[in-house]
ZADO-1210 file (C-alpha; in nm, 4 decimals, padded with zeros to 6 digits):
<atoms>
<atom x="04.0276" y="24.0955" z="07.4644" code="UNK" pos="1"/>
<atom x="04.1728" y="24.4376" z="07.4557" code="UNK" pos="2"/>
<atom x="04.1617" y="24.6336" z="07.7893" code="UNK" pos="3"/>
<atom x="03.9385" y="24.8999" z="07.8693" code="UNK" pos="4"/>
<atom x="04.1497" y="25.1854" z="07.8576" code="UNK" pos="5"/>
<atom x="04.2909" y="25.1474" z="07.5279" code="UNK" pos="6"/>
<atom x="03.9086" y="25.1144" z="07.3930" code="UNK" pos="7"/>
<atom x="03.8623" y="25.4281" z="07.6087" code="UNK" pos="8"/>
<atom x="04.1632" y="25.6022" z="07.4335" code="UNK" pos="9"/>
<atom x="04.0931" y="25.5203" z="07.0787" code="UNK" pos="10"/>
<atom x="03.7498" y="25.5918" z="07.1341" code="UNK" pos="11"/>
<atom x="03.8701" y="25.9673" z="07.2281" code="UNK" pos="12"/>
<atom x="04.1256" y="25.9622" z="06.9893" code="UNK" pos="13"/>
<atom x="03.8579" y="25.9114" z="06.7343" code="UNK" pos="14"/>
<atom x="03.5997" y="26.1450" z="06.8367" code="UNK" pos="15"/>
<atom x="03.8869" y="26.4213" z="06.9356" code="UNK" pos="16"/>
<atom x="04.0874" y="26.3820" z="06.5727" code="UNK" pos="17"/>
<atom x="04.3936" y="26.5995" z="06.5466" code="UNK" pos="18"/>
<atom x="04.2168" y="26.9039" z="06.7472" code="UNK" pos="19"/>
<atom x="04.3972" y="26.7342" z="07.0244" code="UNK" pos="20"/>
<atom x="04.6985" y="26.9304" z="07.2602" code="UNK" pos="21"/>
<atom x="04.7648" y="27.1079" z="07.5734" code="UNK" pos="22"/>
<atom x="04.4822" y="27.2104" z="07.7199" code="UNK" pos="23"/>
<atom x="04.4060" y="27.2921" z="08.1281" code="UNK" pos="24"/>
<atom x="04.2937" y="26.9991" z="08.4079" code="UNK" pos="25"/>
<atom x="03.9224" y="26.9903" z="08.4402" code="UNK" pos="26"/>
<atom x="03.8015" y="27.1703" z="08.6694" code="UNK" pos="27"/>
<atom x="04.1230" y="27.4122" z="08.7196" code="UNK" pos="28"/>
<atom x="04.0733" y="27.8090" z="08.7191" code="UNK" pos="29"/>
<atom x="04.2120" y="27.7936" z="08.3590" code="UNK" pos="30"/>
<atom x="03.8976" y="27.5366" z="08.2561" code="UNK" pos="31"/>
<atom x="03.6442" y="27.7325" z="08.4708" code="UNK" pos="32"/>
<atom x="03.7629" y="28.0171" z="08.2577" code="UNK" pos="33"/>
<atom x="03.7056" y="27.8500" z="07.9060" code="UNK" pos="34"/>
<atom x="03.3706" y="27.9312" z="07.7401" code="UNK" pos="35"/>
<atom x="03.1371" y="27.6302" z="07.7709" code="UNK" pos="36"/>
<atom x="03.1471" y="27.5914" z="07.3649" code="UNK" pos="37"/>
<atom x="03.5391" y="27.5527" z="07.3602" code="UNK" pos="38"/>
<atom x="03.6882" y="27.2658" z="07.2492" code="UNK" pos="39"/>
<atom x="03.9500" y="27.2566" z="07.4655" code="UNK" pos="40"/>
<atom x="03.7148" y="27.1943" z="07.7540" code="UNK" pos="41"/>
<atom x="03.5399" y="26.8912" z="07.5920" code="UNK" pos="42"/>
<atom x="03.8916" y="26.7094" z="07.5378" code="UNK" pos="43"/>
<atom x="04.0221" y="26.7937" z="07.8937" code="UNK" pos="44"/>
<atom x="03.6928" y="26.6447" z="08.0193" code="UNK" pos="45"/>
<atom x="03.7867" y="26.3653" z="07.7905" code="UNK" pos="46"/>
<atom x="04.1161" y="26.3470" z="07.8814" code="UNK" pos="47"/>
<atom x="04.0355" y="26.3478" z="08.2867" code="UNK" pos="48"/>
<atom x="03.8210" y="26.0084" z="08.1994" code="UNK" pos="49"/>
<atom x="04.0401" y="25.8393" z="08.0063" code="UNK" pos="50"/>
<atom x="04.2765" y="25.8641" z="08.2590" code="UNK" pos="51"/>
<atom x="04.0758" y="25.7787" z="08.5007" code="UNK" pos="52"/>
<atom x="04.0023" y="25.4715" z="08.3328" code="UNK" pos="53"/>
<atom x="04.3889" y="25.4184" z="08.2729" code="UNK" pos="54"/>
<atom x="04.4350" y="25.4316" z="08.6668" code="UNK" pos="55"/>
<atom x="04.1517" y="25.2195" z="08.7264" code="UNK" pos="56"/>
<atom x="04.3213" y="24.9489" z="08.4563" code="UNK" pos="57"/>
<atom x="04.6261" y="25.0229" z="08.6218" code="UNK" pos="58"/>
<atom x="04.4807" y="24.9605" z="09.0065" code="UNK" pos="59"/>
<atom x="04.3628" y="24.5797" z="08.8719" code="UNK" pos="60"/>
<atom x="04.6408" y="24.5055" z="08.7548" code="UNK" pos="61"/>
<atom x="04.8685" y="24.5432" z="09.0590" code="UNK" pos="62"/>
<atom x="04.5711" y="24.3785" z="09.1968" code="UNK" pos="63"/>
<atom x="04.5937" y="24.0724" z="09.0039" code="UNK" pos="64"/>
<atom x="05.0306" y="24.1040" z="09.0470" code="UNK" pos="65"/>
<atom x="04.9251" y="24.0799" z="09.3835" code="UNK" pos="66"/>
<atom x="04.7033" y="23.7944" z="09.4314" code="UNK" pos="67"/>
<atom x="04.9459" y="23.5743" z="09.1720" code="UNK" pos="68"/>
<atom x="05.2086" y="23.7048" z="09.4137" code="UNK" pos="69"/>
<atom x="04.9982" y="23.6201" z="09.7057" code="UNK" pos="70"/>
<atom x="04.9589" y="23.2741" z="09.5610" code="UNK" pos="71"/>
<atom x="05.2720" y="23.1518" z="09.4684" code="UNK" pos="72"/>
<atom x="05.4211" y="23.2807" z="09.8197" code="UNK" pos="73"/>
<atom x="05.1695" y="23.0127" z="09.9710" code="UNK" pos="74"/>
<atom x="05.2430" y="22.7497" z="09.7208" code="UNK" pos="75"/>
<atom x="05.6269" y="22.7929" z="09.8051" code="UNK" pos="76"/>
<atom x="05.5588" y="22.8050" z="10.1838" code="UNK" pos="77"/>
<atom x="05.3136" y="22.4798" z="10.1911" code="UNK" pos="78"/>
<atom x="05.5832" y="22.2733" z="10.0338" code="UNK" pos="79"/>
<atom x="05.8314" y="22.1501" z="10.2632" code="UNK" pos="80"/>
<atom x="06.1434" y="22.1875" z="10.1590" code="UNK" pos="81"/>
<atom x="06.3573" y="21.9062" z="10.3691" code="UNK" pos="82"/>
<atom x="06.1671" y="21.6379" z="10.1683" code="UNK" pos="83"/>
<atom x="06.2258" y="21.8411" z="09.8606" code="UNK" pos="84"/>
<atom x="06.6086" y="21.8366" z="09.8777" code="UNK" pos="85"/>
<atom x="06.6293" y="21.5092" z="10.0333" code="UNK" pos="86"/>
<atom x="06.4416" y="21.3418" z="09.7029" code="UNK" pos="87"/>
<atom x="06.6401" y="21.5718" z="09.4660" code="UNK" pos="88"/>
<atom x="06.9836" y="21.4273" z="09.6099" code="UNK" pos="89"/>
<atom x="06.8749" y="21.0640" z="09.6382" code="UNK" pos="90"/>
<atom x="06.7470" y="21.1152" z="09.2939" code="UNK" pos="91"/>
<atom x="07.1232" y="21.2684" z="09.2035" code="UNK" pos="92"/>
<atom x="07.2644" y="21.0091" z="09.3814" code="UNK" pos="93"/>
<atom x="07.0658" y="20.7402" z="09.1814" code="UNK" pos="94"/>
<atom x="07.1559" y="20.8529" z="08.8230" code="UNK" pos="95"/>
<atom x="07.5246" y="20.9102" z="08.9781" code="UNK" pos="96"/>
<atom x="07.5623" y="20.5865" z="09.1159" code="UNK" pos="97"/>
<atom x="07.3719" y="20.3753" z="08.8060" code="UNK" pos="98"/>
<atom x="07.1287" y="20.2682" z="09.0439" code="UNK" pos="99"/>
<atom x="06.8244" y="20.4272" z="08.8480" code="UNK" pos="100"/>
<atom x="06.7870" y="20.4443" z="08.4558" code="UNK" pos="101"/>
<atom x="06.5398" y="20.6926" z="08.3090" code="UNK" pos="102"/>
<atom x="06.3006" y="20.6216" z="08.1337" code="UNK" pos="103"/>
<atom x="06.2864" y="20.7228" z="07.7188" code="UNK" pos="104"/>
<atom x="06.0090" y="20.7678" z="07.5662" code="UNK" pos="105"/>
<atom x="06.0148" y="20.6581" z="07.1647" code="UNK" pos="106"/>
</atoms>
C-alpha cells in the first residue's frame, strides 16, 4: 500500500503538469495579490495540501517510531536480566565443559 502523500503528490503532479514552479504561500500578501484565475494560485493551494498531507504522514510515523519504541523499552525492562546472564553462562559453561551436546537437526 503506497502512503497517502505520495498518492497526494502524484495526484498534483498530474493535474499540475510542467506549469509547476515558484509560486507564493497561500494565503501570503503575494497570493492575496494574484488574480483569482491565475495558475499560480491553484498550485500553491495545491502545494499547501500536499504538504499538509506530507506532515500529517510524517506526524504517524514518528507516532508509530514511538509506540515500537515504547514497546520494546517494556519488553527489555520486563525481562530480568540476572536470570538472563546466569542461563547464558551456565549454557557457555555447558558447551565449554562437554557437559551439553547440541542438538543437529538433519
Amino acid at each position: 500500500m503506497r502512503d497517502r502523500y505520495t498518492e497526494v503528490r502524484e495526484y498534483v503532479q498530474r493535474l499540475v503538469g510542467s506549469a509547476g514552479g515558484p509560486t507564493p504561500d497561500a494565503g501570503s500578501p503575494a497570493w492575496c495579490a494574484l488574480a483569482d484565475g491565475d495558475q499560480a494560485k491553484l498550485i500553491a493551494v495545491l502545494t499547501a495540501g500536499t504538504r499538509a498531507v506530507l506532515e500529517d504522514e510524517l506526524a504517524a510515523l514518528d507516532d508509530r517510531r514511538c509506540a515500537a519504541k515504547e514497546t520494546a523499552i517494556e519488553v527489555a525492562q520486563a525481562a530480568n536480566w540476572s536470570d538472563v546472564a546466569r542461563r547464558v553462562r551456565d549454557r557457555d559453561q555447558a558447551l565449554r565443559s562437554g557437559a551439553y551436546i547440541g542438538r543437529v537437526s538433519a
